[in-house]
VEXTI-393798 format. One line per 8 residues: number of its first residue (from 1); for each residue x, y, z of C-alpha. Coordinates in steps of 0.05 Angstrom, whole numbers. Layout:
NUM = X:Y:Z | ... .
! end
This chain:
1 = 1501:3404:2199 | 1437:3368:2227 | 1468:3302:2203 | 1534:3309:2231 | 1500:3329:2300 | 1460:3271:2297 | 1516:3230:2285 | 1547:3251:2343 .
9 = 1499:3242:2392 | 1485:3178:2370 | 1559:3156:2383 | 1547:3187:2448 | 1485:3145:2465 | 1517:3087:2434 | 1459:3074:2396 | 1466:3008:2340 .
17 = 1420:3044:2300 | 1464:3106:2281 | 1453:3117:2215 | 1381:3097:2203 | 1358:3144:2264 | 1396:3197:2229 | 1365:3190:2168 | 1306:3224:2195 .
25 = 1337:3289:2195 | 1345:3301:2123 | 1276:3262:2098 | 1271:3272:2025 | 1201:3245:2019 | 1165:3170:2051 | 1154:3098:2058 | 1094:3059:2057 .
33 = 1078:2988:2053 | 1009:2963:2035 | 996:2907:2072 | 989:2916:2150 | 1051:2908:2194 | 1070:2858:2223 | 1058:2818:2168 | 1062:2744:2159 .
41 = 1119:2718:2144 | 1131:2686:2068 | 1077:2734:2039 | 1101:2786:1986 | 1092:2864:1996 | 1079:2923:1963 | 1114:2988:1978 | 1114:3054:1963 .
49 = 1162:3108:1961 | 1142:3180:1943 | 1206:3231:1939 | 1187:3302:1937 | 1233:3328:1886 | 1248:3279:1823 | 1273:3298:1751 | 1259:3245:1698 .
57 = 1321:3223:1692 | 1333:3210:1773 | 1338:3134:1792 | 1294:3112:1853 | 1314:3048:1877 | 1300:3007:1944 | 1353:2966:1985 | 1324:2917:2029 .
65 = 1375:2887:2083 | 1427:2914:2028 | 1406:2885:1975 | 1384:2930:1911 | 1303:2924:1885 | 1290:2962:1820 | 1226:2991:1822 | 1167:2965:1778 .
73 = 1124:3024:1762 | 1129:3096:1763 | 1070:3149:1776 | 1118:3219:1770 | 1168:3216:1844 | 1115:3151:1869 | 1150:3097:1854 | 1128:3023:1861 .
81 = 1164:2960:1895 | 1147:2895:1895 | 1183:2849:1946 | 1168:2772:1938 | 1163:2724:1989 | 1194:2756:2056 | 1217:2712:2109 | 1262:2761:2157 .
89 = 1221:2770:2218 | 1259:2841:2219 | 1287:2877:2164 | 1306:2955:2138 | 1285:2981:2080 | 1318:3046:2054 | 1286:3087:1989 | 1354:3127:1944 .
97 = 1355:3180:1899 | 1410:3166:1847 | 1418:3236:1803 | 1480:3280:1774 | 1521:3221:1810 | 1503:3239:1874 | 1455:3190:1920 | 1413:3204:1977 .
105 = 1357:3171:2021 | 1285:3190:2012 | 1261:3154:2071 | 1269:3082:2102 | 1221:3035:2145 | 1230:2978:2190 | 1185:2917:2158 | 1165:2877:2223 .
113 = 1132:2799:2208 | 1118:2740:2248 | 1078:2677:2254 | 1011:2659:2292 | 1014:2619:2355 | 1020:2541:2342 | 972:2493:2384 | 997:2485:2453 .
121 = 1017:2416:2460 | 1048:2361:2524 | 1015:2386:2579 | 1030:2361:2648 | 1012:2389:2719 | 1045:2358:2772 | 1060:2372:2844 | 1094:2335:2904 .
129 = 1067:2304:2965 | 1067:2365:3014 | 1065:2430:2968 | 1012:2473:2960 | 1008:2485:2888 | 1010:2448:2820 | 1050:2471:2768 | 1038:2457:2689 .
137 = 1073:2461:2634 | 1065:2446:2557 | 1103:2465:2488 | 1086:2520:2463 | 1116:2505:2385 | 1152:2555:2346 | 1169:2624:2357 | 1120:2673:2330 .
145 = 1168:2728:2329 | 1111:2777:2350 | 1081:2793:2424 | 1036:2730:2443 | 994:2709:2502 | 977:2655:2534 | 920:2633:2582 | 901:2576:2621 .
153 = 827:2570:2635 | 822:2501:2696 | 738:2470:2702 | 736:2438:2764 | 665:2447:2780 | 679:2525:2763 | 713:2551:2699 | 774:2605:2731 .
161 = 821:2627:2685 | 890:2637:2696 | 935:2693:2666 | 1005:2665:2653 | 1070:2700:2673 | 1119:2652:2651 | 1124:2628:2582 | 1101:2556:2588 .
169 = 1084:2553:2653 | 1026:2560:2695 | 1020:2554:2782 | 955:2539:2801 | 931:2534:2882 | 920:2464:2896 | 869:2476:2940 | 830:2491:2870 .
177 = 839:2425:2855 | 790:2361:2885 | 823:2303:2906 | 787:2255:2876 | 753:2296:2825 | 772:2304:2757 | 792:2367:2726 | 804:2395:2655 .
185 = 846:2442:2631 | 857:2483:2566 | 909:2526:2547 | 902:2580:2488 | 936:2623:2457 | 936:2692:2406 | 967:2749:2375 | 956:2799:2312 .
193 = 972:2746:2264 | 923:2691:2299 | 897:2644:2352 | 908:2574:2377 | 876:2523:2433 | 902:2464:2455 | 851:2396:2469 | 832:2393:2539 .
201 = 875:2357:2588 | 839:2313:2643 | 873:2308:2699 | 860:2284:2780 | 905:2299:2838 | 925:2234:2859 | 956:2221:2793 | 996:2291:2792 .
209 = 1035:2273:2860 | 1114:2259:2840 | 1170:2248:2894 | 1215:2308:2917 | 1271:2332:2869 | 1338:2283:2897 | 1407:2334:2901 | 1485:2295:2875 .
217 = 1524:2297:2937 | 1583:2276:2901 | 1617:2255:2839 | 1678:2209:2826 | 1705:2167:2768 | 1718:2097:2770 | 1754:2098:2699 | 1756:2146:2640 .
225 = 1686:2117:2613 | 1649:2109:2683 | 1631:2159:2731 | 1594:2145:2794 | 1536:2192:2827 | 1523:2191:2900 | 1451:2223:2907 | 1406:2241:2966 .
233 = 1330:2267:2973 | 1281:2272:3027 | 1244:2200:3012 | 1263:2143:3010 | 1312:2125:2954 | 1290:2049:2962 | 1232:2064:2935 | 1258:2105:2876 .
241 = 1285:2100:2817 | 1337:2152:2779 | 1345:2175:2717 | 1417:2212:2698 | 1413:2257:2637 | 1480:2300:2617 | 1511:2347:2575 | 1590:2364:2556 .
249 = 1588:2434:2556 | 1536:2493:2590 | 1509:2506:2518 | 1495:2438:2483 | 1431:2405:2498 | 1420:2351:2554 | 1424:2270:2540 | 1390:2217:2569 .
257 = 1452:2168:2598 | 1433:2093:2619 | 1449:2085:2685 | 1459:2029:2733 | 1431:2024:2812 | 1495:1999:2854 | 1470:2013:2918 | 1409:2050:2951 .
265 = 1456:2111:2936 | 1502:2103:2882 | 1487:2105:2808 | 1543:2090:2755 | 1545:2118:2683 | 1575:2085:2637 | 1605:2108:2564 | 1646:2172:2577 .
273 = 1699:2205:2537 | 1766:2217:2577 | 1794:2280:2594 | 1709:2314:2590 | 1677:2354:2631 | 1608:2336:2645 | 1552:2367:2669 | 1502:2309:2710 .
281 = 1434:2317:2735 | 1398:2256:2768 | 1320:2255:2783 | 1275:2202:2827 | 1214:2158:2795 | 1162:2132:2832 | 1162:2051:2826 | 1109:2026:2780 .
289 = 1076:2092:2776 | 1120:2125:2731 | 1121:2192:2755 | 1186:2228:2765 | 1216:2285:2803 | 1243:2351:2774 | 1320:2339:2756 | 1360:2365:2805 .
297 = 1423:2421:2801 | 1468:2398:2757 | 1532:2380:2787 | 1608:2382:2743 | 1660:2331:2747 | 1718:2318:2696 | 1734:2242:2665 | 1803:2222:2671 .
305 = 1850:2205:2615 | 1855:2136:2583 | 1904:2080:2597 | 1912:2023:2530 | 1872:1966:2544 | 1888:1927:2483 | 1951:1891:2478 | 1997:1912:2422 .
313 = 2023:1884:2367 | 2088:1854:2371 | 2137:1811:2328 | 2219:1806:2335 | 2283:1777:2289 | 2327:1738:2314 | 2402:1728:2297 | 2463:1681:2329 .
321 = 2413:1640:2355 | 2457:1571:2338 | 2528:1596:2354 | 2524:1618:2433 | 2487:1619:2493 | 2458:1687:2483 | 2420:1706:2421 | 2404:1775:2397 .
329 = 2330:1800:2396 | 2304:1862:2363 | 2233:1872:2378 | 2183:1905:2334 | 2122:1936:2352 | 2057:1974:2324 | 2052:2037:2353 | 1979:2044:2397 .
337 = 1928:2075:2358 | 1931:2155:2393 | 1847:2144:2399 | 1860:2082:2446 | 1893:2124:2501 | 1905:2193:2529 | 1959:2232:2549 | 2040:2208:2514 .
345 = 2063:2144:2522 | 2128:2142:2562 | 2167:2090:2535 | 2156:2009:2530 | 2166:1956:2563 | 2207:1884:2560 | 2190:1834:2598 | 2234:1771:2614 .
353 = 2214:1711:2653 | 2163:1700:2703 | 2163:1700:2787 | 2223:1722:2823 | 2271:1720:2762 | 2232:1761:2724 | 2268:1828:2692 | 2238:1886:2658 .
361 = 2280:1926:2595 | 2247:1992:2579 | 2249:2021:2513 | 2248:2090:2475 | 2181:2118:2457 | 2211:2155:2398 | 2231:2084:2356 | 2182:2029:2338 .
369 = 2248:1979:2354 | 2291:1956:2404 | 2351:1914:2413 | 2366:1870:2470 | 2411:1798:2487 | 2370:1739:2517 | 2383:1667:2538 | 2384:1613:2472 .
377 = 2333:1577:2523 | 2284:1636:2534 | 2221:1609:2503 | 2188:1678:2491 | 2186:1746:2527 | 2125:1796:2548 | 2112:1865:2514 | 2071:1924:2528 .
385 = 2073:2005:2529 | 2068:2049:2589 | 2022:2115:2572 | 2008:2161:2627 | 1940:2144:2647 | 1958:2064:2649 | 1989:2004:2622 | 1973:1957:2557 .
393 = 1959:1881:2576 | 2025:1843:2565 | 2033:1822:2491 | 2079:1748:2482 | 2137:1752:2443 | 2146:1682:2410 | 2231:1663:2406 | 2220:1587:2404 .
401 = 2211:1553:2335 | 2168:1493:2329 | 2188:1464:2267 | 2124:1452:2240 | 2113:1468:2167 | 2076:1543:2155 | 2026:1563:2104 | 2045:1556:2024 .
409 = 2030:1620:1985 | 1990:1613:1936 | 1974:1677:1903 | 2002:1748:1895 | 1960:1809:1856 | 1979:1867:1852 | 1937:1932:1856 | 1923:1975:1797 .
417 = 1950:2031:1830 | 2014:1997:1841 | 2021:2019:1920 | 1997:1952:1953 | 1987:1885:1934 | 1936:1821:1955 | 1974:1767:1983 | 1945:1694:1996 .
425 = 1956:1632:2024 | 1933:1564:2044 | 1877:1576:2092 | 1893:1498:2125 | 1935:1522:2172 | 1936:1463:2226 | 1981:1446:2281 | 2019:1370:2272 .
433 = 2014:1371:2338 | 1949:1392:2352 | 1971:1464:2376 | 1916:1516:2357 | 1946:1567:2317 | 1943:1631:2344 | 1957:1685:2290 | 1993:1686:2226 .
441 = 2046:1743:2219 | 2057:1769:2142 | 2135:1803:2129 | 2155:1837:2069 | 2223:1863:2044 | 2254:1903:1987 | 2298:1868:1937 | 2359:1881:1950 .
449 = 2342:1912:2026 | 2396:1964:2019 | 2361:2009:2082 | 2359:1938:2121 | 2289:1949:2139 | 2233:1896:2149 | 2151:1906:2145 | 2104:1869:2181 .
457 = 2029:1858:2210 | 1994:1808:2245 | 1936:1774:2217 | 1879:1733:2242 | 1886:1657:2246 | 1814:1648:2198 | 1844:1692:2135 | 1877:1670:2088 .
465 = 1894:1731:2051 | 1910:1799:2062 | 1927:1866:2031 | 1998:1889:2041 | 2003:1971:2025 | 2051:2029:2023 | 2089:1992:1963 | 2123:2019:1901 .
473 = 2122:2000:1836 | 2189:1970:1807 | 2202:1940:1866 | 2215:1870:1883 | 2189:1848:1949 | 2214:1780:1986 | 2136:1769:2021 | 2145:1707:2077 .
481 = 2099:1693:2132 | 2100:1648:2196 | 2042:1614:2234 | 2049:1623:2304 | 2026:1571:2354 | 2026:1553:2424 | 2087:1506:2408 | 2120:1560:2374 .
489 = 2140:1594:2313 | 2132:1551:2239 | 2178:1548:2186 | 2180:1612:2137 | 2146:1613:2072 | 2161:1663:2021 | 2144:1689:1956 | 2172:1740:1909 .
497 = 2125:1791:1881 | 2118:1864:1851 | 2066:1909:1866 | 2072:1944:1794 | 2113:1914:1740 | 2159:1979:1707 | 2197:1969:1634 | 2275:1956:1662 .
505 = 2313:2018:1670 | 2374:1975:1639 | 2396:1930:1587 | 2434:1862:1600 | 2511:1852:1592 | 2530:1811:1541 | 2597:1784:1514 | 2610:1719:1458 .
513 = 2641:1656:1482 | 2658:1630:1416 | 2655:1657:1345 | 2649:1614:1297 | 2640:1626:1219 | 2567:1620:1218 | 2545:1608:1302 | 2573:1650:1358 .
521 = 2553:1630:1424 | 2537:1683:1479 | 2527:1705:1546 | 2495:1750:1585 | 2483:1778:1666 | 2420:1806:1678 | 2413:1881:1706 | 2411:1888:1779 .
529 = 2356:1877:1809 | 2337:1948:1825 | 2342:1953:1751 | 2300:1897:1728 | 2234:1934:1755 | 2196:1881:1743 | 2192:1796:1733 | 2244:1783:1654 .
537 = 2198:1742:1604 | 2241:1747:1547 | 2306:1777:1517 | 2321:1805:1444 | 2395:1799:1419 | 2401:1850:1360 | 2455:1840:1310 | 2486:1881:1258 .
545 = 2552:1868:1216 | 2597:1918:1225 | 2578:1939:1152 | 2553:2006:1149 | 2497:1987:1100 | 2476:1924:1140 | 2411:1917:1170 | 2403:1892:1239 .
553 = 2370:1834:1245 | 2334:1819:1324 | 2317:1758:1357 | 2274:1737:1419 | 2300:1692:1474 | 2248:1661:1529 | 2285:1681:1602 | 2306:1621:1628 .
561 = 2364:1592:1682 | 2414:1591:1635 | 2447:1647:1611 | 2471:1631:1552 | 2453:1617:1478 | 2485:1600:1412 | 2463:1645:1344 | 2466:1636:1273 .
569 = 2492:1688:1229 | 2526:1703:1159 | 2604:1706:1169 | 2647:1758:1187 | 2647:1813:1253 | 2588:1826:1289 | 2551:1886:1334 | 2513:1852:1390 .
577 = 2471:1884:1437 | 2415:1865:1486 | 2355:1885:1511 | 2303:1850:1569 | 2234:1854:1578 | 2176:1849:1638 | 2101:1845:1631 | 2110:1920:1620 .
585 = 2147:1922:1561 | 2221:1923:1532 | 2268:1956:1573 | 2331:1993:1528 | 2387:1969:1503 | 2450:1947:1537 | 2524:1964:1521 | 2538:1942:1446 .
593 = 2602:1884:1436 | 2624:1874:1368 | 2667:1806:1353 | 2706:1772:1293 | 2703:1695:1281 | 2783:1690:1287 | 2789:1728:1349 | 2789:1682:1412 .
601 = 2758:1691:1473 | 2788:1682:1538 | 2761:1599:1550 | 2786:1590:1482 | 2858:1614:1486 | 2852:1574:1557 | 2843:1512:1525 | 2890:1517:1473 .
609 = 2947:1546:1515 | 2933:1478:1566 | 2927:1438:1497 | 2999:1469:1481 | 3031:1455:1548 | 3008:1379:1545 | 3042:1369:1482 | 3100:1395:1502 .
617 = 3107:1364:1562 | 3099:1298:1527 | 3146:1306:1483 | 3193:1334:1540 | 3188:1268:1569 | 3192:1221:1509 | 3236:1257:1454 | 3299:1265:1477 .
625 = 3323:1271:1407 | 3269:1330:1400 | 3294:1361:1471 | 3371:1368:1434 | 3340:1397:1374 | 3292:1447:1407 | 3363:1467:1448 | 3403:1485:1382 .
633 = 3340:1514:1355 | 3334:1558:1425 | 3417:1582:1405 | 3382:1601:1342 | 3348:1667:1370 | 3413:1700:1385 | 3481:1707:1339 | 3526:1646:1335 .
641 = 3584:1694:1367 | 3548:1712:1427 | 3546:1639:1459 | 3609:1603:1425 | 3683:1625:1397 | 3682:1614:1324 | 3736:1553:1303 | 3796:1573:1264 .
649 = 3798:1535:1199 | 3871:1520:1199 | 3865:1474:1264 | 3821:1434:1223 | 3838:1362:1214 | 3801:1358:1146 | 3854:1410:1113 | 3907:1369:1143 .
657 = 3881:1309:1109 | 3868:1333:1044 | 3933:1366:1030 | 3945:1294:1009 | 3893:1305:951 | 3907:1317:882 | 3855:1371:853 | 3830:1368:787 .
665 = 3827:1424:746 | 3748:1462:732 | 3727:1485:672 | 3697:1548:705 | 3738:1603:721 | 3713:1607:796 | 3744:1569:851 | 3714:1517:902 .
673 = 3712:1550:971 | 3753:1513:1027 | 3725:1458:1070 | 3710:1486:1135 | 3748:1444:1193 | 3718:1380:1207 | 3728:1361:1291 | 3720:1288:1309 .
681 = 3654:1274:1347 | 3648:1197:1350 | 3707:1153:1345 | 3662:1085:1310 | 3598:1110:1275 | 3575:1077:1225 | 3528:1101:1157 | 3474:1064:1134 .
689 = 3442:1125:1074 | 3475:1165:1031 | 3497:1243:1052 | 3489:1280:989 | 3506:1355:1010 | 3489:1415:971 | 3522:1483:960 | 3497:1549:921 .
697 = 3539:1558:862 | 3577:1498:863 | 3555:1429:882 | 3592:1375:913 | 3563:1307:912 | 3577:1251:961 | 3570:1178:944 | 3576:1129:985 .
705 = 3571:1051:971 | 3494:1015:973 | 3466:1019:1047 | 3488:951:1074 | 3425:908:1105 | 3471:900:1166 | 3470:950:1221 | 3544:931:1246 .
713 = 3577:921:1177 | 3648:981:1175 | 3639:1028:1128 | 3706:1032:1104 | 3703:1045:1019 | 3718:1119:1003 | 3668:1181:988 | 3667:1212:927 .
721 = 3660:1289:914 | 3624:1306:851 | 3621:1367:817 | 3599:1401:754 | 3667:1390:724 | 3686:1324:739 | 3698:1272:804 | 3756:1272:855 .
729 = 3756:1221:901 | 3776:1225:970 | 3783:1176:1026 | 3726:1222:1057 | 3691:1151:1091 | 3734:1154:1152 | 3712:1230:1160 | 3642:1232:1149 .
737 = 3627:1173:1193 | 3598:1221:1255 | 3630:1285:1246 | 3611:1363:1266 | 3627:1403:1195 | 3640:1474:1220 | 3644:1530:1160 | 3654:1600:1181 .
745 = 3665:1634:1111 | 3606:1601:1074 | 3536:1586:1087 | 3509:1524:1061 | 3452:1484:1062 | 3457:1412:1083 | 3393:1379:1056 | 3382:1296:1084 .
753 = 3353:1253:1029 | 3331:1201:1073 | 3290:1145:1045 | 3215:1170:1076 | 3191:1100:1055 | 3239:1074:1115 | 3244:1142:1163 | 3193:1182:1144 .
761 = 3194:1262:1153 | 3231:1279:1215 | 3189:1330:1231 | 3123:1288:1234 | 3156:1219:1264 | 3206:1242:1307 | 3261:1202:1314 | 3271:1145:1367 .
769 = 3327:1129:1410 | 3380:1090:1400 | 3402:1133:1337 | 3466:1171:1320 | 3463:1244:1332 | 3499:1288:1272 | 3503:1363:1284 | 3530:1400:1223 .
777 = 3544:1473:1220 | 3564:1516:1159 | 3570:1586:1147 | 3567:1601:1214 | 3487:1579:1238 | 3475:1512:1264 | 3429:1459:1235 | 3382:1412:1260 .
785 = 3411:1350:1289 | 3413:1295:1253 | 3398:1220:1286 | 3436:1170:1246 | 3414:1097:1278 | 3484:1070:1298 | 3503:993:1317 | 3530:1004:1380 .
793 = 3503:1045:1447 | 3490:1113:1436 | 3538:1162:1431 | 3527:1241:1439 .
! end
């Protein structure tokens, strides 16, 4: 109940110390510590706690700041703590009971330690021309964390102490002081834990004297980094000299600031942050002496925000510039770095021309790009960004080209990282005209630049390399740079790299030209380039038959321009696939293609179908013997009936004629089918080789009289029909001599026994003109035509 009360009363009081006062009330036993308080600080202590009821088994422990300390020694409920090497200048020790899981506080002590005074040190009395006292002052070191005093003890012909009743700080009368006396001064001081004295300090009143503290009338900003401070005192500021010291907030320490004198009044500062408030104080030096005033009230003022004082960086591309009057211009620009200015920028700013016709285009602040049409003739245009505390320098645009050759890459490394790449160039980068080049500007691309989007920065004129970043690996980058001159813009120069070769993602296409027994010739595209990933060194082409036991064989082809190659390999179909390779390795495999040697591919059957058409347009235009017989073989592909009325045999003039005929008798039982009819073709043909015409089953065998040597010599002896049973004869010369022979109940074979040692074959030396034309049909189905040579013109 004690406890609680005290509780509540301290809540009432508001006391910090709530529940260490109220530990009082239910004291268990005491604290001791055997060293005297305050102690030093560092030094280890011994302390004591005595409870007045223990058991053995109770645990006594210590907490110090709450931390636990087991005691070291026990003498029955006296229990022994050793704490080593204590630095808090204020700490709480509490003694617990720990028994039948309950714990409680014996007692607890407050442990008080400090330091002894440190030597007084940078004493200085000063005073000004009409005051009546001198004031001192001096460092008094570190704190001692205990009560200390000071005195000031001043021989000037007597020894009169001073007591002190500001820390650091003494008053003395100055009428205790000779004027052209000297005086010494010494300054001690002690507390329970020691004793210090500074060295004597000489000092004369003449020398003390310092000009009146000056007062800041006003404050005012010529820019975000200068500030200017109009000051005032009662002497004369001609004579003076200031000193400006300043801070940035009310709770960091003050900094000396060079200044500069303007005027007899004015002092500028130079070096400020924008957008800070500053605290200023000013304070007046004698000339030459070197004694200064007290530093005067500080005064506030705030810097004002930054404006860009760089120009930026600024590039454009340029398109139509050769097909009209107007070209378009899409300018590019580096965004200001956000430390170079305060505040947002607004937008930017195009500039075009100069004097009266000069216009301005503004821009969005949200894109790094604008768009705009110009004149063909406009040499170059002006560039900067509008913030809200000012406006950049104007930046030139280059539009004009000079025609002067650029800088030749020379070398491209890539990082090991595979994010950026070193780029460099020839570093003799001179003008043929003499124009001083300005800056180089480095572009880079993506291969193929799908998101149509083009890097860039500007480098100094004296490199000749520089590091391009925010790359991927896999990626093919077109890298070209420009030097830019007075005159102009140079010719382009450009290089293709990779930041990080990949293995391709892809596998060529491939597909056989020819296929041969042995040697197939192929060909191949290469993956897109997205696919490639990385510079192709080499190709393999692997090859299997398309036997299922066959092992596939691989072979290596060096990348080159062409894109195709020609293979040995044993005979029959093949499986051909194809695989490319960067620095990074092989890439898989493309889409497999099998092939046989007697299939053709599409240049082959090409050239044979134009190798075709020639031939048979030549013999279109020379043959016509071969034009008739390519007509009746063209009536071939059909039925005789569908194109022609079949003859009726009993019209024919050959049955007429042989009616006169007297037919022997056959010793076979069968019967010699009739003579289909024979129509008249030519009226005078003549024969110059024997007809000999032959028929399945039975055999009749015309013979004719020895081919005359004579071309125009008549024909006129009879033809003789022989058969396996005898001859009849028949005066068959008249009838034969450039007939049509027209069977529709048999189908025979008519066979030409030309002498080949005069004609030759007729299908391999076609016939020429100027020679008899025989058509002959039996059984229905037509013949090839038959060129007799005849003695007169030509007859069809």
């Amino acid at each position: 109940m004690r406890l609680w009360r005290c509780f509540i009363s301290q809540l009432l009081t508001g006391s910090v110390m709530l529940f260490v006062s109220c530990q009082e009330f239910n004291s268990q036993g005491n604290l001791s510590v055997e060293q005297p308080l305050p102690f030093l600080l560092g030094s280890d202590l011994t302390v004591y706690c005595h409870a007045n009821e223990c058991e053995r088994s109770a645990q006594v422990f210590l907490t110090l700041n709450g931390e636990r300390v087991s005691h070291q020694s026990r003498e029955k409920c006296r229990f022994i703590f050793k704490l080593v090497r204590i630095w808090e200048p204020n700490s709480i020790v509490f003694c617990k009971l720990q028994q039948d899981g309950l714990t409680t506080v014996i007692a607890w002590m407050r442990l008080v330690g400090g330091l002894p005074p440190d030597t007084p040190e940078n004493i200085t009395c000063t005073t000004t021309r009409n005051s009546s006292s001198v004031e001192c002052r001096w460092r008094e070191g570190r704190n001692t964390h205990v009560p200390t005093s000071y005195n000031v003890t001043l021989s000037s012909g007597n020894v009169t102490s001073y007591p002190i009743t500001e820390a650091g700080k003494v008053v003395l009368p100055r009428a205790a002081l000779e004027v052209d006396r000297r005086s010494w001064l010494v300054v001690s001081a002690h507390n329970r834990l020691g004793q210090s004295q500074s060295e004597t300090y000489a000092m004369r009143l003449a020398d003390m004297i310092i000009p009146h503290s000056p007062r800041i009338t006003h404050v005012y900003f010529g820019n975000f980094s200068t500030a200017i401070l109009l000051w005032d005192g009662p002497e004369d500021l001609s004579l003076l000299n200031a000193s400006v010291r300043l801070r940035t907030d009310n709770f960091s320490s003050w900094e000396p600031k060079e200044s500069t004198r303007l005027s007899r009044d004015e002092v500028k500062v130079d070096g400020l942050k924008p957008l800070t408030d500053y605290n200023f104080q000013i304070r007046a030096c004698a000339a030459g002496a070197g004694n200064c005033s007290e530093w005067s009230q500080a005064v506030t003022g705030r810097s004002p925000g930054k404006g860009p004082s760089q120009p930026l960086h600024a590039w454009r591309i340029l398109s139509n510039r050769e097909t009209s009057s107007l070209q378009d211009v899409t300018v590019l620009w580096k965004a200001p770095d956000p430390e170079s200015y305060s505040g947002q920028v607004e937008r930017y700013k195009v500039v075009l021309g100069h004097g009266p016709a000069e216009q301005e285009v503004n821009c969005s602040a949200l894109f790094s790009k604008c768009s705009l049409q110009v004149s063909s003739d406009l040499p170059a245009l002006g560039f900067s960004v509008v913030a809200s505390y000012g406006t950049s320098p104007l930046t030139s645009v280059p539009l004009r080209f000079s025609g002067e050759p650029g800088p030749e890459f020379q070398l491209a490394v890539p990082d090991a990282t595979g994010s950026a790449m070193l780029v460099s160039w020839d570093k003799a980068i001179k003008s043929t005209s003499g124009s001083e080049v300005l800056y180089c500007i480095l572009e880079w691309t993506g291969v193929p630049n799908r998101k149509n989007q083009l890097n860039w920065i500007k480098v100094p004129p004296d490199n000749n390399n520089a590091s391009i970043a925010g790359l991927t690996a896999g990626v093919r980058y077109n890298v070209t740079i420009y030097a830019v001159s007075r005159r102009g813009v140079s010719t382009p120069s450009s290089i293709l790299a990779y930041s990080g070769q990949l293995k391709p993602d892809a596998g060529p296409s491939v597909s056989v030209v020819v296929h041969r027994p042995t040697r197939l010739l192929i060909q191949w595209e290469d993956p897109a380039v997205e696919q490639q990933r990385g510079f192709i060194t080499n190709y393999t082409v692997y090859l299997r038959t398309l036997n299922m036991r066959s092992q596939e064989t691989s072979v290596v082809l060096l990348a080159g321009v062409r894109r195709q190659a020609w293979l040995e390999y044993p005979e029959g179909a093949v499986a051909i696939q194809m695989s490319a390779s960067t620095s990074a390795g092989e890439g898989p495999r493309g889409n497999p293609v099998s092939s046989r040697p007697m299939e053709s591919t599409g240049v082959t059957t090409l050239v044979l179908s134009m190798l075709a058409v020639g031939v048979f347009m030549v013999q279109l235009a020379c043959w016509r013997c071969v034009r008739r017989r390519i007509k009746q073989r063209w009536a071939l592909w059909g039925p005789y009936w569908l194109v022609e009325k079949l003859p009726q045999p009993k019209n024919s003039q050959a049955m007429k004629q042989l009616d006169t005929w007297s037919e022997p008798s056959f010793s076979r039982t069968s019967s010699d089918p009739q003579l289909s009819p024979i129509s008249l073709l030519s009226d005078e043909p003549t024969l110059q080789h024997p007809l000999k015409a032959v028929v399945d089953g039975y055999k009749p065998q015309l013979t004719a009289l020895p081919p005359a040597k004579q071309t125009n010599q008549d024909w006129s002896h009879p033809m003789e029909v022989e058969s396996s049973s005898g001859k009849f004869g028949a005066p068959l010369g008249n009838l034969l001599s450039s007939v049509e022979l027209d069977s529709s109940a048999w189908l025979l074979d008519l066979e030409l026994d030309w002498s080949r040692e005069k004609w030759g074959d007729t299908e391999e030396h076609p016939l020429s003109v100027g020679e008899t034309v025989v058509n002959v049909s039996l059984g229905g189905g037509y013949f090839p035509q038959i060129c007799i040579p005849s003695s007169g013109q030509e007859e069809e």
